[in-house]
C-alpha positions as CSV (number, residue, x, y, z in Angstrom):
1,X,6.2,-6.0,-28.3
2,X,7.0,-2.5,-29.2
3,X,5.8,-1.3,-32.2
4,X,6.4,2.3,-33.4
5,X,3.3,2.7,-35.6
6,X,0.8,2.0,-32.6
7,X,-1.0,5.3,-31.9
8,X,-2.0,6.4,-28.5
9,X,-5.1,4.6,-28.3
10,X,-3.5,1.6,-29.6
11,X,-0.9,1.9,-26.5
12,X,-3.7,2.9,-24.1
13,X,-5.9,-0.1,-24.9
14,X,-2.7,-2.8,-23.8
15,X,-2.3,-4.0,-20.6
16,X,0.4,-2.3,-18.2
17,X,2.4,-5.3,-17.9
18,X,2.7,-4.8,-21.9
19,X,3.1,-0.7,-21.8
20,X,6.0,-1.8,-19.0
21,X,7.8,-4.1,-22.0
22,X,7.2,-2.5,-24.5
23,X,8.7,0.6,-23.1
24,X,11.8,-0.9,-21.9
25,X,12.1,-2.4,-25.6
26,X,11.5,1.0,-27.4
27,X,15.4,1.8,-27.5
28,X,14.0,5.7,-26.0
29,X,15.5,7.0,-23.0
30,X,12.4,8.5,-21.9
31,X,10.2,5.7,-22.7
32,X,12.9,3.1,-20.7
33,X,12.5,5.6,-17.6
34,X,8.9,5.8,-17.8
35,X,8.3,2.1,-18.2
36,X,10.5,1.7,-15.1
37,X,8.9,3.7,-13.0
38,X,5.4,2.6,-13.9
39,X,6.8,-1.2,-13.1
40,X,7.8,0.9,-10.0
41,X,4.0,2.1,-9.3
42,X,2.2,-1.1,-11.0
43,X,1.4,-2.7,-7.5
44,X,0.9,0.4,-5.4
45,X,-2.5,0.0,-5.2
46,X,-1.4,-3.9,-3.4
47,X,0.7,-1.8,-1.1
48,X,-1.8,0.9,0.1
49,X,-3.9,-2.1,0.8
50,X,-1.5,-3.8,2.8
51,X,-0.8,-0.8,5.0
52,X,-4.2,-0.1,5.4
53,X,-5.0,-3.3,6.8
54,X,-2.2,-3.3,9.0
55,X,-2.8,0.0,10.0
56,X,-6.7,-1.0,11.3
57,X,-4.6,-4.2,13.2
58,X,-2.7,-1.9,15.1
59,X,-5.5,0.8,15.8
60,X,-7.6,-2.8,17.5
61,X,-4.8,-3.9,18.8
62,X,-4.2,0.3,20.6
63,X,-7.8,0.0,21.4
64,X,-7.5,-3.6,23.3
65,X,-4.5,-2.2,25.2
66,X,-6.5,1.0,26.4
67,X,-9.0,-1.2,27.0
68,X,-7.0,-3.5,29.7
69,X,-4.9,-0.7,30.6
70,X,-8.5,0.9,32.0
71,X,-9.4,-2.3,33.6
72,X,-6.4,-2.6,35.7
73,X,-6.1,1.4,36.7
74,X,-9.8,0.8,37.8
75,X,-9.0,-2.5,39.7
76,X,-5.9,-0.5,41.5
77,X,-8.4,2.6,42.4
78,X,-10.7,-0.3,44.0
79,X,-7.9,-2.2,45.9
80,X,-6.6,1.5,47.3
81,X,-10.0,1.9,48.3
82,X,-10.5,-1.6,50.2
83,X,-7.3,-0.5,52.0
84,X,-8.8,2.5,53.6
């Protein structure tokens, strides 16, 4: 895949998976480092989803706790009460 007489806007037109190769293919230190790190960062983007969404689980799942947690210090505050 690499191919040393690809300009810049050749390279930036291909596809990262491609970049990714043909970096790792170049022979260049730098180029090999870079194209491992953007295979580092390529599903990121996956990631950030994925901890968002469980992020908004746990913040419904906190608010159904608080929730029940309410209901029950309001049922103790109406059984002390009853006692009286």
């Amino acid at each position: 895949m690499f191919n040393p007489s690809y300009d810049r806007t050749e390279w930036r037109s291909r596809y990262t998976d491609e970049l990714i190769a043909a970096a790792k293919e170049s022979g260049h230190e730098l180029a090999i480092a870079l194209g491992e790190r953007l295979e580092d960062l390529e599903d990121a983007d996956d990631q950030l989803r994925d901890v968002i969404a469980e992020r908004d689980d746990l913040d419904r799942q906190v608010t159904r706790l608080l929730t029940e947690l309410n209901d029950l210090h309001d049922a103790l505050k109406g059984a002390g009460t009853e006692a009286d």
